[in-house]
PLY file of the C-alpha trace (Angstrom):
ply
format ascii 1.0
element vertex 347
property float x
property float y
property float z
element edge 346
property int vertex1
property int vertex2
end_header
7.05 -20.49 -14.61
8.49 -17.08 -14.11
5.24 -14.64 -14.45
5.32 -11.69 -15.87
2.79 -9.02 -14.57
1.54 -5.70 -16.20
2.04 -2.29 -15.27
-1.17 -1.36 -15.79
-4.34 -2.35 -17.13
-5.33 -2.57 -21.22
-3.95 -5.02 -23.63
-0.50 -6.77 -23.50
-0.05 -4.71 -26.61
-0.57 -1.56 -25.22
1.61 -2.36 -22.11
4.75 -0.86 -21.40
6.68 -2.75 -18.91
5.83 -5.83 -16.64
6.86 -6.56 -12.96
8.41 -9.80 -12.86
6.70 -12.93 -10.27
6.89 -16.56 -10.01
3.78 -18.76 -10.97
2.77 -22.19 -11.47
-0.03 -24.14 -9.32
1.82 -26.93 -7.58
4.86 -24.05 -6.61
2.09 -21.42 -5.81
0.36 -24.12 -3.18
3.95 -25.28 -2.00
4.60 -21.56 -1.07
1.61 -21.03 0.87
1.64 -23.78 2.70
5.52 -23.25 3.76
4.59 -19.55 4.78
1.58 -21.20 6.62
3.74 -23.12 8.72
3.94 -26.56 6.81
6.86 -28.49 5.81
6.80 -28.65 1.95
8.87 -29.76 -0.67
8.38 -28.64 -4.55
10.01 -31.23 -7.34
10.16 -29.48 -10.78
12.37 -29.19 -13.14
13.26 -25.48 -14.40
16.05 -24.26 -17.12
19.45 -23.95 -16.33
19.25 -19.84 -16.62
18.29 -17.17 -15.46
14.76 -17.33 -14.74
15.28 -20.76 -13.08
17.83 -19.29 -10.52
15.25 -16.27 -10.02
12.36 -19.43 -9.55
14.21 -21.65 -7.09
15.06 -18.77 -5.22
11.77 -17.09 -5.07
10.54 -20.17 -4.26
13.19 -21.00 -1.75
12.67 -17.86 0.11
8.85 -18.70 1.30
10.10 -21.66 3.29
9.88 -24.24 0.71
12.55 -27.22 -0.02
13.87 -26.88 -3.25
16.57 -29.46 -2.63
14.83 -31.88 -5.76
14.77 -29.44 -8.15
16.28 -30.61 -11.34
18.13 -28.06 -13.69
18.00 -28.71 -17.32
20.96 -27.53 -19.42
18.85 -28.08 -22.68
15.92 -26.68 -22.24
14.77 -23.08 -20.49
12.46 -21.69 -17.90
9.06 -21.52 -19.30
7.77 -17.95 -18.57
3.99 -16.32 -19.15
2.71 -12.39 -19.67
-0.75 -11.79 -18.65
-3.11 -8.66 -18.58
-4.64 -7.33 -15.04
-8.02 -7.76 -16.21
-9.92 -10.27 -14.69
-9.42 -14.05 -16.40
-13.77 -14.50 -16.50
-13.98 -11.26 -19.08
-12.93 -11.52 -23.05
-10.50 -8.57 -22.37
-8.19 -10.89 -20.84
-5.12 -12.02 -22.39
-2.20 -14.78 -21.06
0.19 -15.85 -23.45
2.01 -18.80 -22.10
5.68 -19.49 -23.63
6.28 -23.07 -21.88
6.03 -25.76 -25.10
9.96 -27.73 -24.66
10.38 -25.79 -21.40
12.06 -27.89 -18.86
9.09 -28.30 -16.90
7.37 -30.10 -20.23
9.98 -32.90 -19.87
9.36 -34.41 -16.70
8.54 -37.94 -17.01
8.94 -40.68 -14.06
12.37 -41.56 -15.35
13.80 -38.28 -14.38
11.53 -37.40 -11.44
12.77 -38.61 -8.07
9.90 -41.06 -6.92
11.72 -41.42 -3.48
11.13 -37.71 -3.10
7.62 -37.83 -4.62
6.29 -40.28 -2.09
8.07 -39.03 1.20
5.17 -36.69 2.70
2.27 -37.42 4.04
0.47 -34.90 0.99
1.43 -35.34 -2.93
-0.43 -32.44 -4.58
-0.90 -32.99 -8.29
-2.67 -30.27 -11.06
-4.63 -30.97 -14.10
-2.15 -28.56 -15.78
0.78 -30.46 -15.80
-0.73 -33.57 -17.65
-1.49 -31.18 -20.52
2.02 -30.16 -20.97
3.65 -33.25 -22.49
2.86 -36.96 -23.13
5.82 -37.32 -20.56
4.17 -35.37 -17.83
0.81 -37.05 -18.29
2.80 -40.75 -18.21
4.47 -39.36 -14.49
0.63 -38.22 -13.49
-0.47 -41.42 -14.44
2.18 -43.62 -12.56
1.55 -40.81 -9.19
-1.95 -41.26 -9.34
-1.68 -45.36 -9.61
-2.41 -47.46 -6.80
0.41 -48.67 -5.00
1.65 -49.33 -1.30
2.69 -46.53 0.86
1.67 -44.05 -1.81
0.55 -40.98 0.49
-2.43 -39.31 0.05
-2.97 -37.75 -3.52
-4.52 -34.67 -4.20
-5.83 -33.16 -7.45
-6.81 -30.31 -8.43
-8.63 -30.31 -11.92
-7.09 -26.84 -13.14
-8.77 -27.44 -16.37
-7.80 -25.07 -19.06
-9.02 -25.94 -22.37
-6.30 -23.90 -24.46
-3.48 -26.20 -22.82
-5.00 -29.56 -24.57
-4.01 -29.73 -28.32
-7.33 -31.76 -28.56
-9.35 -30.52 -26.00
-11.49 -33.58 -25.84
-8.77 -35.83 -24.34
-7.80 -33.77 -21.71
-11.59 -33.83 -20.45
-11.35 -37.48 -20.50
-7.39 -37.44 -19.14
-8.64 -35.11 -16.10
-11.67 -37.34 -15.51
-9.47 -40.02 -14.89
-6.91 -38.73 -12.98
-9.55 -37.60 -10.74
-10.85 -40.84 -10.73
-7.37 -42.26 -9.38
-6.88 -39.65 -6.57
-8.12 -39.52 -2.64
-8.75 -35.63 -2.26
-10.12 -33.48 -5.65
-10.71 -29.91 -6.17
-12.84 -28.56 -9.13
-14.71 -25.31 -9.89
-18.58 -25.96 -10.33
-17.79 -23.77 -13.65
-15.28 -26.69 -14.56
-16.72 -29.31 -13.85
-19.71 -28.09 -16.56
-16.65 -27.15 -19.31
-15.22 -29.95 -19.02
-17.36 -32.88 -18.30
-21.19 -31.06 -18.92
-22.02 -31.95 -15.25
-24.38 -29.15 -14.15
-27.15 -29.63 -11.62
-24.27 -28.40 -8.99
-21.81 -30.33 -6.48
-24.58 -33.20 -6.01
-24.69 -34.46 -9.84
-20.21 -33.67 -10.13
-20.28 -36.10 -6.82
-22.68 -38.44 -9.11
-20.12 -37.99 -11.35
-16.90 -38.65 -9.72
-17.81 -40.80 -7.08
-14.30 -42.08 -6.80
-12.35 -39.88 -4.31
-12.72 -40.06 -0.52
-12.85 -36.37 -0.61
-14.33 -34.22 -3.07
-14.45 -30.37 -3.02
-16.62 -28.25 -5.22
-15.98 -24.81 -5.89
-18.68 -22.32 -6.35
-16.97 -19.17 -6.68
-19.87 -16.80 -4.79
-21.57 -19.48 -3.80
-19.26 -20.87 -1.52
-17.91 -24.44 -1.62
-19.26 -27.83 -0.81
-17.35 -30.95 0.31
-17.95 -34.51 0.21
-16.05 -36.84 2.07
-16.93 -40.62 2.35
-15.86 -43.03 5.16
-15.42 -46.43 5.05
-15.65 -49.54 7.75
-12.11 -50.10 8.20
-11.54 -45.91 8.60
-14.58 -45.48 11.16
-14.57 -49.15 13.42
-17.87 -49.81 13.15
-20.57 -50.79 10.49
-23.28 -48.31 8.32
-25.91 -46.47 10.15
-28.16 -49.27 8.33
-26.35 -52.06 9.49
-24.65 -53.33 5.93
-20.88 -53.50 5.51
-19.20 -51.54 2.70
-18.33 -48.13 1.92
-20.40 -45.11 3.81
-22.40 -42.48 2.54
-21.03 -39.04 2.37
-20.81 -36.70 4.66
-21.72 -33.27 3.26
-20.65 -30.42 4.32
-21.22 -26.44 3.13
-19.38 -23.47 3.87
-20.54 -20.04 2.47
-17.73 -17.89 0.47
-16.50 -15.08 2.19
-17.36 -10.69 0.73
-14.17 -9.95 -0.58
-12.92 -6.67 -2.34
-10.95 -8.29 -5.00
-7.97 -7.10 -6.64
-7.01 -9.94 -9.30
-9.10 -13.73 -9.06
-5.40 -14.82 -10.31
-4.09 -17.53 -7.64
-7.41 -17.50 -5.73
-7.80 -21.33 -6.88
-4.39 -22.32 -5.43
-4.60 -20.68 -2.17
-7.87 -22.38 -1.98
-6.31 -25.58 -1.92
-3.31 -24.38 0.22
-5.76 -23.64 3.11
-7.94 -26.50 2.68
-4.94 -28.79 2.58
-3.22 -26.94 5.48
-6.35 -27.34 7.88
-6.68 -31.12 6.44
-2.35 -31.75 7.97
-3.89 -29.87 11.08
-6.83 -32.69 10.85
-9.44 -29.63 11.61
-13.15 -30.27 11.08
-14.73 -30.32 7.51
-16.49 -26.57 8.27
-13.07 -25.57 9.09
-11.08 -27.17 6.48
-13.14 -25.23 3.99
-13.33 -22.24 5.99
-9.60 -21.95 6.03
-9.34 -22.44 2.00
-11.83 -19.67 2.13
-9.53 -17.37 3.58
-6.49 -17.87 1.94
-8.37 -17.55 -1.39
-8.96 -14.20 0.03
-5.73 -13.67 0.77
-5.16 -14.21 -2.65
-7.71 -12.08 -4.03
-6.63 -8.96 -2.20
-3.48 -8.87 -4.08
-2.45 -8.28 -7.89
-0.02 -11.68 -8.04
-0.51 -14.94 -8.23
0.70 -15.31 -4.59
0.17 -13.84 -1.42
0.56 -14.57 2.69
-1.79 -16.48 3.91
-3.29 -14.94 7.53
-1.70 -16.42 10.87
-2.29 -19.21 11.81
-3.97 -18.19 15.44
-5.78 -15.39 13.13
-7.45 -17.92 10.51
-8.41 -20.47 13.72
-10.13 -17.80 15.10
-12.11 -16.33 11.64
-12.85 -19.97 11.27
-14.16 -20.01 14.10
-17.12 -17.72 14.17
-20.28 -18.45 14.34
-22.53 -18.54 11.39
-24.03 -15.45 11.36
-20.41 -13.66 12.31
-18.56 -15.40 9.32
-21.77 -14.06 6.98
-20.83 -10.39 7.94
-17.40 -10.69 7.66
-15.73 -8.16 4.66
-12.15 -8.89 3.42
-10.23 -6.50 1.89
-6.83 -5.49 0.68
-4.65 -5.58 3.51
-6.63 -7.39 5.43
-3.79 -9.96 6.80
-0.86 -7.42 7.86
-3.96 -5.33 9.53
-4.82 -8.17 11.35
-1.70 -8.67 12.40
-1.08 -5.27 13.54
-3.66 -5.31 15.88
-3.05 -8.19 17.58
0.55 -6.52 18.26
-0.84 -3.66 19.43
-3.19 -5.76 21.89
0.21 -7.70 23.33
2.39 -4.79 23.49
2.66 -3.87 27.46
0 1
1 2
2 3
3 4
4 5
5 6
6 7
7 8
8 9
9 10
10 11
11 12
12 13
13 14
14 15
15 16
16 17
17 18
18 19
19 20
20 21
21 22
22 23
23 24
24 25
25 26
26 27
27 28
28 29
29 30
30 31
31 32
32 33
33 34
34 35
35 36
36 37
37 38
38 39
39 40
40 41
41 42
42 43
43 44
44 45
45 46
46 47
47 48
48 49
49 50
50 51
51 52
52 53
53 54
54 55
55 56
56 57
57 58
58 59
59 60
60 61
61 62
62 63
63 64
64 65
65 66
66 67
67 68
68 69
69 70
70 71
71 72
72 73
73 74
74 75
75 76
76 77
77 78
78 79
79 80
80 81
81 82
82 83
83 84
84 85
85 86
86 87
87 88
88 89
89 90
90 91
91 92
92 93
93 94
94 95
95 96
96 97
97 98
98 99
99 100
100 101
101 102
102 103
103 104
104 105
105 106
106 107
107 108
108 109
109 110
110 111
111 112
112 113
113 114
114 115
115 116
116 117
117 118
118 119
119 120
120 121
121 122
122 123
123 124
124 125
125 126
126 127
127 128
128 129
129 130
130 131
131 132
132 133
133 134
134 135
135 136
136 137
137 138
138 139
139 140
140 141
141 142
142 143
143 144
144 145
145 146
146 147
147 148
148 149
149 150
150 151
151 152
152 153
153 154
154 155
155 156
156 157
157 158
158 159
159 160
160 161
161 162
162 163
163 164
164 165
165 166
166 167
167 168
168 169
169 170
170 171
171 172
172 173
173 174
174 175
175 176
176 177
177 178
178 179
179 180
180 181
181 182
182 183
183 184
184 185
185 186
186 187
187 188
188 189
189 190
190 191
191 192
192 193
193 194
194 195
195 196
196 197
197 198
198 199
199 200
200 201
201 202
202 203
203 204
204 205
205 206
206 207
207 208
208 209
209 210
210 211
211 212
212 213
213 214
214 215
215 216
216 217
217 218
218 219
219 220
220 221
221 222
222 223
223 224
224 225
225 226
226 227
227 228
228 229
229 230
230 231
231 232
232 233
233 234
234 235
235 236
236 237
237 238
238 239
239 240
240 241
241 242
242 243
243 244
244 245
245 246
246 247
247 248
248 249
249 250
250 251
251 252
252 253
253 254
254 255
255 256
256 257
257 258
258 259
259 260
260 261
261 262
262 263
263 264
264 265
265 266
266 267
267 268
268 269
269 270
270 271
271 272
272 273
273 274
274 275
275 276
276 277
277 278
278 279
279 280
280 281
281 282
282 283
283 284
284 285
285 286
286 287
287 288
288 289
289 290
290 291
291 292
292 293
293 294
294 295
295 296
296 297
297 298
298 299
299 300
300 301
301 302
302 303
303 304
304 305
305 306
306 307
307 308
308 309
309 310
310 311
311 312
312 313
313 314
314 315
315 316
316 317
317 318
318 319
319 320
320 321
321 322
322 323
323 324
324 325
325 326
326 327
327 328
328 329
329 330
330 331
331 332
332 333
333 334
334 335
335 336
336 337
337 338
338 339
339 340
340 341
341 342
342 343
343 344
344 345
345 346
């Protein structure tokens, strides 16, 4: 969707003009993982207009392949307005204008499957099923078992206001969860939407399913569980049985940030979590890393922003406990970073 931020902060009544941005979760992950370094390809479907020449350009411009993008003469862009205030507090306001948007009428007869299945990542969000019976029938056939299918990753994105009857989508996202290897969902969530609470050991209870489960605690950090099996490891159970492991947990504190707008935090989240998971980094530092592009994120008023270097992020991620505990992000945190380190090379 083309996003459409405010001026200033107070209701979208009360605002007088909007800076224009590009949003979306699948496109916002697929452009911080190109400007990470990554290979990435995004396959939507936008208008043929305007705004859709404005998205696949945007989008285009971070790195990303836009080459199986589909324009649809008959239907437009879907666009959204949103206030600056922060999306936990009832002063916020997003109005979304997306119902018979292009993007509502993908279905796997118009989406390229070839395309879909060609990297070694497909990442998936709750918020497409909820736009159309068509999009959840294309979730449902990605998230299928199948040969060669590469690994799938979900992230929940529940949002209650999408689902016309908000008790199927808590049962739809359930089971698309259920299907996929690699999940993200908010601790908050994961009690909307299912009423797990008891934290990320009773949503693992939960949703068992996926090799790799990561649990968002805003605050509180994150927590991921990620289960091995015979045939992965080479070697039986600790307690000599065959069959599946038990999990390996792992925690990794959230980062002090000075936040500017929680809008896109989620998404770079997943960006640097599935960034450091291509790299094939350690569990610590696979969460690590989505901890600093979510600040990234959070630092800025958009939905998207540059994630750190790569050599900067390995070497955050790096630090040792108590280092990483003391450690205070604010805005302009990445291009000072990388200022200094030119300033260290420079003869």
């Amino acid at each position: 969707m083309v996003t459409f931020l405010p001026s200033r902060p107070g209701r979208l009544a009360d605002v007088p003009s909007f800076d224009r941005g590009i949003g979306g979760a699948e496109s916002n992950v697929a452009c911080v993982l190109a400007a990470a370094g990554h290979r990435v390809k995004w396959i939507g479907r936008v208008g043929d207009d305007g705004f859709g020449d404005h998205l696949v350009e945007a989008i285009t411009a971070y790195g990303v392949d836009t080459s199986a993008v589909r324009r649809d003469p008959h239907r437009p862009t879907g666009i959204y307005f949103r206030t600056a205030g922060d999306r936990a507090t009832d002063a916020h306001e997003v109005l979304y204008y997306r119902a018979g948007s292009a993007a509502s009428a993908m279905s796997p007869d118009n989406t390229p499957r070839a395309e879909l299945d060609s990297g070694r990542v497909l990442h998936l969000s709750g918020i497409t099923a909820a736009l159309s019976a068509d999009c959840l029938a294309l979730l449902r056939e990605l998230t299928a078992a199948r040969p060669g299918r590469p690994l799938v990753s979900f992230d929940v994105n529940h949002r209650a206001h999408l689902w016309r009857h908000p008790e199927t989508g808590r049962t739809v996202l359930l089971e698309l969860a259920r299907r996929s290897d690699l999940v993200f969902v908010g601790e908050d969530e994961a009690e909307e939407a299912w009423g797990v609470t008891g934290g990320p050991d009773a949503i693992r209870a939960a949703l068992p399913e996926p090799r790799a489960l990561v649990v968002k605690q805003g605050a509180g950090g994150a927590t991921l569980f990620e289960r091995g099996t015979d045939d992965e490891s080479g070697g039986a159970r600790d307690d000599g049985h065959a069959g599946p492991r038990v999990d390996t947990v792992t925690r990794a504190p959230a980062l002090r940030v000075d936040v500017v707008a929680p809008v896109g935090a989620g998404d770079a989240f997943a960006a640097g979590f599935l960034s450091a998971t291509l790299r094939a980094l350690p569990a610590r530092d696979r969460l690590r890393h989505g901890h600093l592009t979510a600040a990234a994120a959070l630092t800025v008023p958009g939905d998207l922003a540059a994630p750190p270097s790569r050599d900067h992020a390995d070497r955050l991620a790096a630090l040792d406990d108590e280092a990483w505990g003391t450690l205070r992000l604010g805005p302009g945190w990445t291009e000072a970073v990388t200022r200094a380190d030119e300033e260290v090379r420079t003869p």
